[in-house]
C-alpha positions as a Python dict, from the first residue, in 0.01 Angstrom:
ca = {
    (1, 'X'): (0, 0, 0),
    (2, 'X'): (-263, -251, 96),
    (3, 'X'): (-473, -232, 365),
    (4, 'X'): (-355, -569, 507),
    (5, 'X'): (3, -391, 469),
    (6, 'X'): (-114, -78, 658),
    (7, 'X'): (-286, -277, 957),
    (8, 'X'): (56, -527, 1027),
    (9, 'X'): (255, -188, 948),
    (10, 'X'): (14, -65, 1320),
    (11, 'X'): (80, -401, 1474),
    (12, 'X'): (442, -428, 1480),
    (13, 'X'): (451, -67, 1552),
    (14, 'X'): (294, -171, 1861),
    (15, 'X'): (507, -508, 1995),
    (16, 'X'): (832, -224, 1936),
    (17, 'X'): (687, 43, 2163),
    (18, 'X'): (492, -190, 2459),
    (19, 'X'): (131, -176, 2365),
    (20, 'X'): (67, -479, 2165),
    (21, 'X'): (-210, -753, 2263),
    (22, 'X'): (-34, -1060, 2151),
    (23, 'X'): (290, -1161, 1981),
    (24, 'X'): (398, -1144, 1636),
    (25, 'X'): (421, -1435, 1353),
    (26, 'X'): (556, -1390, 1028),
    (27, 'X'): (569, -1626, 734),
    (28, 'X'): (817, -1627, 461),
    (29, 'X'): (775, -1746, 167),
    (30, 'X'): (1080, -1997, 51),
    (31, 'X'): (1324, -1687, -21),
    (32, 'X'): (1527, -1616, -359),
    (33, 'X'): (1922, -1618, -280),
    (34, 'X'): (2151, -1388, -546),
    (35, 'X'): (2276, -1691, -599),
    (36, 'X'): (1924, -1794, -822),
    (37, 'X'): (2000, -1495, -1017),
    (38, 'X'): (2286, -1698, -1192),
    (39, 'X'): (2456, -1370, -1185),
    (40, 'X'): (2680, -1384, -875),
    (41, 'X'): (2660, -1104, -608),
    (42, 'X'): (2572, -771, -772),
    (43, 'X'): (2857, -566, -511),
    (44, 'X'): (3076, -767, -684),
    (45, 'X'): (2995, -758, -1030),
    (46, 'X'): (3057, -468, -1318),
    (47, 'X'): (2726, -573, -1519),
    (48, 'X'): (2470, -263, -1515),
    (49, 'X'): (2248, -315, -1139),
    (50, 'X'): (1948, -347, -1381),
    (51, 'X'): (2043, -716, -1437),
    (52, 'X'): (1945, -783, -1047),
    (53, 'X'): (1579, -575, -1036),
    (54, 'X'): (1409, -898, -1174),
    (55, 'X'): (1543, -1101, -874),
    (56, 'X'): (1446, -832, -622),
    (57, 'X'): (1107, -780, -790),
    (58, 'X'): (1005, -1159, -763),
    (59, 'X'): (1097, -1203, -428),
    (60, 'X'): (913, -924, -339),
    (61, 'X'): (577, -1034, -544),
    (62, 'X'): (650, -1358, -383),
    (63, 'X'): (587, -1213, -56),
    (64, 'X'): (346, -1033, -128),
    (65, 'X'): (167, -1345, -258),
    (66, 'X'): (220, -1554, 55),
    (67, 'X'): (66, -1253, 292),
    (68, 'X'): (-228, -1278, 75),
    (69, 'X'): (-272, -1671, 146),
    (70, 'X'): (-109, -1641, 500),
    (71, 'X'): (-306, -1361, 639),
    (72, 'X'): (33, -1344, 873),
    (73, 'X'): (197, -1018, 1024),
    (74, 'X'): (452, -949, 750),
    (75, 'X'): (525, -679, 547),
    (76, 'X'): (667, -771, 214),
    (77, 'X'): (1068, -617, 147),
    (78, 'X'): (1220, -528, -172),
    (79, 'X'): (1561, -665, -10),
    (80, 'X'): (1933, -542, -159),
    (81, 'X'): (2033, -817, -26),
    (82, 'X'): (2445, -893, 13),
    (83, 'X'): (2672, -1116, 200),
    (84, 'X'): (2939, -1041, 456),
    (85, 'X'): (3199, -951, 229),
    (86, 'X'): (3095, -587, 186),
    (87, 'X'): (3248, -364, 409),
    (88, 'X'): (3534, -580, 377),
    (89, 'X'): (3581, -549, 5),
    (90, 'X'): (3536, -163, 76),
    (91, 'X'): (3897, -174, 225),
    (92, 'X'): (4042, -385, -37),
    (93, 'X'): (3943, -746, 92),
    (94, 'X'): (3965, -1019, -217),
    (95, 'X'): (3639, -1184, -173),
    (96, 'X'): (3667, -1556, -215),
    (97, 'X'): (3343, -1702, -393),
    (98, 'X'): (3260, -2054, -281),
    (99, 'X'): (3044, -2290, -493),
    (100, 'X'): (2744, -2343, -275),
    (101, 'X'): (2747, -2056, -16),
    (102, 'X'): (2802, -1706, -34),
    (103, 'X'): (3038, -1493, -67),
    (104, 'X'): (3288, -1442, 198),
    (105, 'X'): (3617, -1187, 248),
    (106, 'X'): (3984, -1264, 252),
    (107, 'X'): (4192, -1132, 504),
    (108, 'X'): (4409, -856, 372),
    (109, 'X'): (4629, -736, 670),
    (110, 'X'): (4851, -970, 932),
    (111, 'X'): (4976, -751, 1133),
    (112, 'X'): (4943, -407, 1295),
    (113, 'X'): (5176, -216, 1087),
    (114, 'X'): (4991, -311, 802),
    (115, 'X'): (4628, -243, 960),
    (116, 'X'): (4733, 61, 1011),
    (117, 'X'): (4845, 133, 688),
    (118, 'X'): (4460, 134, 587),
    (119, 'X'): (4224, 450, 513),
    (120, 'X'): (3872, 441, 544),
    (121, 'X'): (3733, 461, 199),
    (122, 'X'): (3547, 681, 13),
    (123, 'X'): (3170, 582, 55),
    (124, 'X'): (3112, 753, -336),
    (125, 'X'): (3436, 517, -475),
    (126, 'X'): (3414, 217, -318),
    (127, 'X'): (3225, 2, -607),
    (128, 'X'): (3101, -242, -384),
    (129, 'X'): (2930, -31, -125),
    (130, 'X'): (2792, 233, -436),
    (131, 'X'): (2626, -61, -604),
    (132, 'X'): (2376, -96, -301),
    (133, 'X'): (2216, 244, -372),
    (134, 'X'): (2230, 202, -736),
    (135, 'X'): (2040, -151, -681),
    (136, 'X'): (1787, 25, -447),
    (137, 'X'): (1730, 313, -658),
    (138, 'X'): (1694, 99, -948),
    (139, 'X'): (1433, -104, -735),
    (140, 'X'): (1277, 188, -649),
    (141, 'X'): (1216, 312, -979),
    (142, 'X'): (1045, -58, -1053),
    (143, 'X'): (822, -88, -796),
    (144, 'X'): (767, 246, -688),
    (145, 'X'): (944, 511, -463),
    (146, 'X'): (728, 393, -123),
    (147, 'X'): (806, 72, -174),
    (148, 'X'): (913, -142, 183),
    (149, 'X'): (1315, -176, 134),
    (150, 'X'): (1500, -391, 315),
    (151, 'X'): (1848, -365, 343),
    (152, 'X'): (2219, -559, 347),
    (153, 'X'): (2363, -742, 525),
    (154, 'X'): (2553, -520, 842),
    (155, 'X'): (2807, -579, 1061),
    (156, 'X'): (2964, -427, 1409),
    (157, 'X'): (3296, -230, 1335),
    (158, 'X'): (3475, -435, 1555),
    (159, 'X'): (3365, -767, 1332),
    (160, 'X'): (3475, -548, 1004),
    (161, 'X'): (3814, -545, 1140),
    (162, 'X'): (3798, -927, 1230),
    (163, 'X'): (3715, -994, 886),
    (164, 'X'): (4018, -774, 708),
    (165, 'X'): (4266, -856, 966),
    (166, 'X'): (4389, -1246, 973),
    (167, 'X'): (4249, -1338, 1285),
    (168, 'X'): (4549, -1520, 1408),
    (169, 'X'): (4766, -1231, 1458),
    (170, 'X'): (4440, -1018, 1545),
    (171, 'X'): (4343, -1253, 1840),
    (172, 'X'): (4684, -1181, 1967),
    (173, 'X'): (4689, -793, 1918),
    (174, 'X'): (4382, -787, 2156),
    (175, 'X'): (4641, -882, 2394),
    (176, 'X'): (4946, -729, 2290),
    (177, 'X'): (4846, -375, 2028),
    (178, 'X'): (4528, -359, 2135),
    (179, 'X'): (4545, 18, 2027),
    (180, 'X'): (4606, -153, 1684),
    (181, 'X'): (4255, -316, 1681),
    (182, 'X'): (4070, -23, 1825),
    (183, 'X'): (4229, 183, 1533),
    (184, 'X'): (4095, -59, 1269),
    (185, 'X'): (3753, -74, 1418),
    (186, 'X'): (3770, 257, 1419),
    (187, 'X'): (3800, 299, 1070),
    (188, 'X'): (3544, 13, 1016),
    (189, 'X'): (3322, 199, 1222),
    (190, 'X'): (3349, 496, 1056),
    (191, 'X'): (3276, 388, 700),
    (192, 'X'): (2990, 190, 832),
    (193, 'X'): (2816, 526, 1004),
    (194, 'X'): (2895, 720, 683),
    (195, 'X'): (2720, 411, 472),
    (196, 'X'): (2416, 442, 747),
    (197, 'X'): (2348, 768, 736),
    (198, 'X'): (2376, 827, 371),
    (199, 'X'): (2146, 526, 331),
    (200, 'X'): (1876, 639, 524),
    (201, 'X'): (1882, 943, 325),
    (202, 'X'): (1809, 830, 39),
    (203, 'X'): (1577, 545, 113),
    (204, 'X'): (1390, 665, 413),
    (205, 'X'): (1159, 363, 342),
    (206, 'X'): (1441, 83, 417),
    (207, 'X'): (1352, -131, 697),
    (208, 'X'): (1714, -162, 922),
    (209, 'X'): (1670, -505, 1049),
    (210, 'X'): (1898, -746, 819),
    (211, 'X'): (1862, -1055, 1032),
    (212, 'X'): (1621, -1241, 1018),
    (213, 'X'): (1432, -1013, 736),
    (214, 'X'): (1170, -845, 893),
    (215, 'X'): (1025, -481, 870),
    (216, 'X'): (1104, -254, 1164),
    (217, 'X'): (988, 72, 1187),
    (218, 'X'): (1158, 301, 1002),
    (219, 'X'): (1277, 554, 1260),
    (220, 'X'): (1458, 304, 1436),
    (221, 'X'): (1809, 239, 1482),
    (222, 'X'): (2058, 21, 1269),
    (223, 'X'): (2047, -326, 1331),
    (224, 'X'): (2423, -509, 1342),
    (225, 'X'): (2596, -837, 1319),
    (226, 'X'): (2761, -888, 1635),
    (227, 'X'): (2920, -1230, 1615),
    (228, 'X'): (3283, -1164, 1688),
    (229, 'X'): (3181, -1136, 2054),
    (230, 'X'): (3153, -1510, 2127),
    (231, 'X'): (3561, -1489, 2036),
    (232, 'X'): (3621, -1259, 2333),
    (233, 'X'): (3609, -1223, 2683),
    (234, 'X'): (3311, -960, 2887),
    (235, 'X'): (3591, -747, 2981),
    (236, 'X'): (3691, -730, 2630),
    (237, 'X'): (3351, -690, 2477),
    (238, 'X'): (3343, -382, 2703),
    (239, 'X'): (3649, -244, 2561),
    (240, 'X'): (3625, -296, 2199),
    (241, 'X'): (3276, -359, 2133),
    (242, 'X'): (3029, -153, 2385),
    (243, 'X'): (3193, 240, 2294),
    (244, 'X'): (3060, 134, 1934),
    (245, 'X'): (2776, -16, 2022),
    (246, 'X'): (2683, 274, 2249),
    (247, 'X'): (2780, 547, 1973),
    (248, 'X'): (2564, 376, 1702),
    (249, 'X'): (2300, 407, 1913),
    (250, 'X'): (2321, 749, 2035),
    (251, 'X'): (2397, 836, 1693),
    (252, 'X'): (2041, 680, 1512),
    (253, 'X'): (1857, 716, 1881),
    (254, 'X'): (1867, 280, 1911),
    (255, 'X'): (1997, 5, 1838),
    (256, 'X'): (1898, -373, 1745),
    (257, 'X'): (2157, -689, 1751),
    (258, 'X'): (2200, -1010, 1545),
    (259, 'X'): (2445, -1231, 1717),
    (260, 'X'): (2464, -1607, 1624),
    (261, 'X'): (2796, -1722, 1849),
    (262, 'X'): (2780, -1918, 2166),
    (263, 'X'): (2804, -1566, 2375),
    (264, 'X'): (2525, -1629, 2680),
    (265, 'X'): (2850, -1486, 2905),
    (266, 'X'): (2838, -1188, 2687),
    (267, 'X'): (2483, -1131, 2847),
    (268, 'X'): (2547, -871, 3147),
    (269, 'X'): (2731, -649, 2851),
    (270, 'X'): (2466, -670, 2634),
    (271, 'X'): (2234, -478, 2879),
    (272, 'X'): (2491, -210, 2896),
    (273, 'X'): (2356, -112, 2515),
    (274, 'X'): (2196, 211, 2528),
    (275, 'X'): (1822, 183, 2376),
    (276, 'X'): (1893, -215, 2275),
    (277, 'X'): (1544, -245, 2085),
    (278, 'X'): (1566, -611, 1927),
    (279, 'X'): (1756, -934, 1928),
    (280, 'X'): (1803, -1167, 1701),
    (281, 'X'): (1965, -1479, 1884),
    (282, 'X'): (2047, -1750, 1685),
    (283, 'X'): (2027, -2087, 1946),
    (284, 'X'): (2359, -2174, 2051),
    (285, 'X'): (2453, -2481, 2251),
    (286, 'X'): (2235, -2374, 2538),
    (287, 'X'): (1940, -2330, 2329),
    (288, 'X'): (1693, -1981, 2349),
    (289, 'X'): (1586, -2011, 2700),
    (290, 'X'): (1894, -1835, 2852),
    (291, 'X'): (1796, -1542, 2668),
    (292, 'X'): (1497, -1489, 2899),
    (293, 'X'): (1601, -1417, 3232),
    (294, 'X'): (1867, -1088, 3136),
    (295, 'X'): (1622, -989, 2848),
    (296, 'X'): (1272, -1024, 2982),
    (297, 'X'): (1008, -819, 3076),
    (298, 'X'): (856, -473, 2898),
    (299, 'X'): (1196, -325, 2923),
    (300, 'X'): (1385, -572, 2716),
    (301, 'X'): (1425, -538, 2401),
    (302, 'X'): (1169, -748, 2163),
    (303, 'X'): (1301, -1096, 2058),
    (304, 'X'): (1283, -1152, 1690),
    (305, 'X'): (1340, -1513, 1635),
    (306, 'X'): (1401, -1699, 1349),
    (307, 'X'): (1487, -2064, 1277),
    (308, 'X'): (1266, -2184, 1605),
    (309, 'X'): (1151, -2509, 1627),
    (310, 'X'): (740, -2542, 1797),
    (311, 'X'): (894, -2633, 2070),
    (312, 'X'): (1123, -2407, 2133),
    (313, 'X'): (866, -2135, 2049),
    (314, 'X'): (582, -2333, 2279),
    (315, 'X'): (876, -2300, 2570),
    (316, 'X'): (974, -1946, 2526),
    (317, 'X'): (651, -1802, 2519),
    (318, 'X'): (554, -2000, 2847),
    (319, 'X'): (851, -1941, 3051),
    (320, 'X'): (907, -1577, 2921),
    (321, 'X'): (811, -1328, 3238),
    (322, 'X'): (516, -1054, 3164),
    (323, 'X'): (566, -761, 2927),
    (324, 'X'): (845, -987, 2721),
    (325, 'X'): (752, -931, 2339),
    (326, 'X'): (810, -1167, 2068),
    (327, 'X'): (795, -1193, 1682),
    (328, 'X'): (831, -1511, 1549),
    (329, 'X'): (960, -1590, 1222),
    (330, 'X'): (899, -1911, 1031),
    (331, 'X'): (1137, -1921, 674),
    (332, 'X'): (1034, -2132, 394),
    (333, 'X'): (691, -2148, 475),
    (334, 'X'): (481, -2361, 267),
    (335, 'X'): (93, -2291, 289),
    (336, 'X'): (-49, -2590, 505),
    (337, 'X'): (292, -2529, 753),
    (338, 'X'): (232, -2185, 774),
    (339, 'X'): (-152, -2183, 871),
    (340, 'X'): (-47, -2437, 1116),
    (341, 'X'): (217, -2278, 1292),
    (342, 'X'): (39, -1940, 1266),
    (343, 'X'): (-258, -2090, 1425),
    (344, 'X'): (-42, -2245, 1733),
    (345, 'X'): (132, -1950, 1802),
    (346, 'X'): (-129, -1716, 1808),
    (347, 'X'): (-306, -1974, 2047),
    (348, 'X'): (16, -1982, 2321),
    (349, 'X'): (-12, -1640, 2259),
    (350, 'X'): (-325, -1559, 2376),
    (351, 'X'): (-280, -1764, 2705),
    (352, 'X'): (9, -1540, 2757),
    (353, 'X'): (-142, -1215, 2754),
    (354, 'X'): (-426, -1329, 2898),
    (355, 'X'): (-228, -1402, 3220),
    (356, 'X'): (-87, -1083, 3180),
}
C-alpha cells in the first residue's frame, strides 16, 4: 500500500467521523464497464471467473495510475462489479441483456399467490450470487489478499421484490395484499443480509459503498439502492421500507443510501434511518440543493456526490450550513479536467471551513 494510499485512507476516515479540515475530491479515471470485457456479465456466464481478473486488474492499475498524476483523495478498487439483475436472478429472474446497457431482470411473479410461492435461495447454489466471491477471490489471489475491493451493485429488499414481481400488479398489492409485498421483501431481505454478512467475511477489505465507487471505511455499514421509494408514498416508505432500513443498520452498526428517483418528499423518512452515514443523491428535477436543509450540519450524514456539474458543486458547498461534509466525485476524468476541478474545489473548500 502506498503511502499516498495510506494518507487519503486517514483523510476520508476523517470527513466519515466529523474531524476533517476540508472536503473531499476524487477523480476517476474513464472506468472499464463488463461490457469492454466482450465477455458479457460474469454472474451470468458459465466460463471459469478467471476470464474477468484481466478486466478487474486494469481498471484497478488504471486507477492507480490516475492517483499518481491526480494527486486526488481516492483510493484505487479492485471492483466485482455487476448490474441490477443479481439478486433478482437469485430467485429465478430471466435476465434480459440489452445491446448497449446492462443487464437488467425480468419479472417472474404477477401476482401474490405466485410471490409467495418463492423461497429464499441458497446463498452457496445460487450461481449468480456464488460467482461474486469466486471473482473476488480470484482477484484477490492476482493482486494480493489486502488489496482495496469494491463491491456489486446492492439493492434495498423492498426494490428486490419490485424487480421480481411485475410491478403492475405489485403497485396494486401495496394497496390491496400488502402482507403479500412485505412477505417478498422479506425474503429479498433475507438473502441480501445472508449475501452481506458472508461477504464481509471473506473479504474484510471490500469497501461497501457501490454508488458512486468510492472507498468507505471498512467497518461501516452496507450501502443500498433505494430507488423504489420515489414510486411510493411517506406513509408507505415507513411501512415497507424503514423496518428494513432500520434492521440493516442495526444489524452492520450503519447504514449509507443511493437513491436516484425524484423522492425530496421521501426526506422526513429518510432521517428516521438509524446511523444514516452517506448519501448518494442523484439530482432529480429539483436539482441537489433540497438535499441541504433535512441533511445538513455535523449530524447528517456525508454527501457523496457524483455526476455534479461546477456549479452545482460551487452552490452546494456555499449554501451548505457548518459541519455539512462532502466528497465530490468527478467520473471520466481526463488529466487537465481533473487538476482543474480538483483545484476549484479545494479552493470553495477552504472558504468554507474557514468560516467555520
Amino acid at each position: 500500500m502506498s503511502k499516498k494510499v495510506m494518507e487519503n485512507k486517514q483523510f476520508i476516515r476523517t470527513i466519515f467521523d466529523g474531524t476533517a479540515d476540508r472536503h473531499g475530491f476524487v477523480c476517476h479515471a474513464s472506468d472499464l464497464t463488463i461490457q469492454d470485457t466482450g465477455l458479457g456479465d460474469f454472474t451470468l456466464s458459465t466460463d471459469p471467473v478467471n476470464q474477468w481478473v484481466p478486466w478487474v486488474v486494469k481498471n484497478y492499475e488504471r486507477q492507480t495510475k490516475a492517483l499518481e498524476r491526480y494527486g486526488d483523495d481516492n483510493i484505487p478498487l479492485a471492483p466485482v462489479t455487476t448490474a441490477t439483475h443479481l439478486f433478482a436472478k437469485a430467485f429465478g429472474c430471466d435476465v434480459h441483456m440489452p445491446p448497449d446497457s446492462p443487464p437488467c431482470a425480468v419479472p417472474l411473479v404477477s401476482n401474490a399467490a405466485e410471490a409467495d410461492t418463492l423461497e429464499i435461495p441458497d446463498l452457496w447454489k445460487s450461481e449468480s450470487l456464488y460467482r461474486v466471491f469466486e471473482l473476488a477471490n480470484a482477484v484477490r489471489d492476482e493482486l494480493g489478499q489486502d488489496v482495496d475491493l469494491g463491491i456489486c451493485d446492492m439493492q434495498t429488499g423492498f426494490d428486490i421484490a419490485n424487480q421480481i414481481w411485475d410491478k403492475n400488479d405489485l403497485f396494486c398489492a401495496l394497496m390491496l395484499d400488502p402482507g403479500a409485498v412485505k412477505r417478498l421483501s422479506a425474503k429479498c431481505a433475507s438473502l441480501l443480509k445472508t449475501f452481506l454478512i458472508e461477504l464481509r467475511k471473506e473479504f474484510p477489505t471490500m469497501s461497501p459503498a457501490h454508488c458512486p465507487r468510492i472507498w468507505t471505511p471498512t467497518e461501516l455499514g452496507p450501502w443500498v439502492s433505494n430507488d423504489e421509494v420515489g414510486s411510493i408514498s411517506p406513509e408507505m416508505f415507513e411501512e415497507f421500507c424503514l423496518p428494513e432500513l432500520n434492521d440493516l443498520s442495526d444489524t452492520f452498526g450503519s447504514i449509507g443510501m443511493h437513491c436516484c428517483a425524484d423522492a425530496e418528499y421521501q426526506f422526513s423518512g429518510f432521517r428516521k434511518i438509524r446511523n444514516f452515514y452517506a448519501f448518494n443523491r442523484v439530482s432529480s428535477k429539483q436539482g441537489y440543493l433540497p438535499i441541504l436543509e433535512p441533511f445538513g450540519g455535523p449530524d447528517a450524514p456525508v454527501h457523496c456526490l457524483a455526476w455534479v456539474s461546477d456549479e452545482d458543486m460551487e452552490q452546494l458547498i456555499k449554501k451548505a450550513s457548518e459541519g455539512t461534509r462532502f466528497i465530490f466525485v468527478n467520473l471520466n476524468a481526463n488529466d487537465d479536467r481533473a487538476s482543474e476541478w480538483r483545484a476549484k474545489g479545494l479552493a470553495l473548500s477552504a472558504k468554507y471551513f474557514a468560516k467555520a
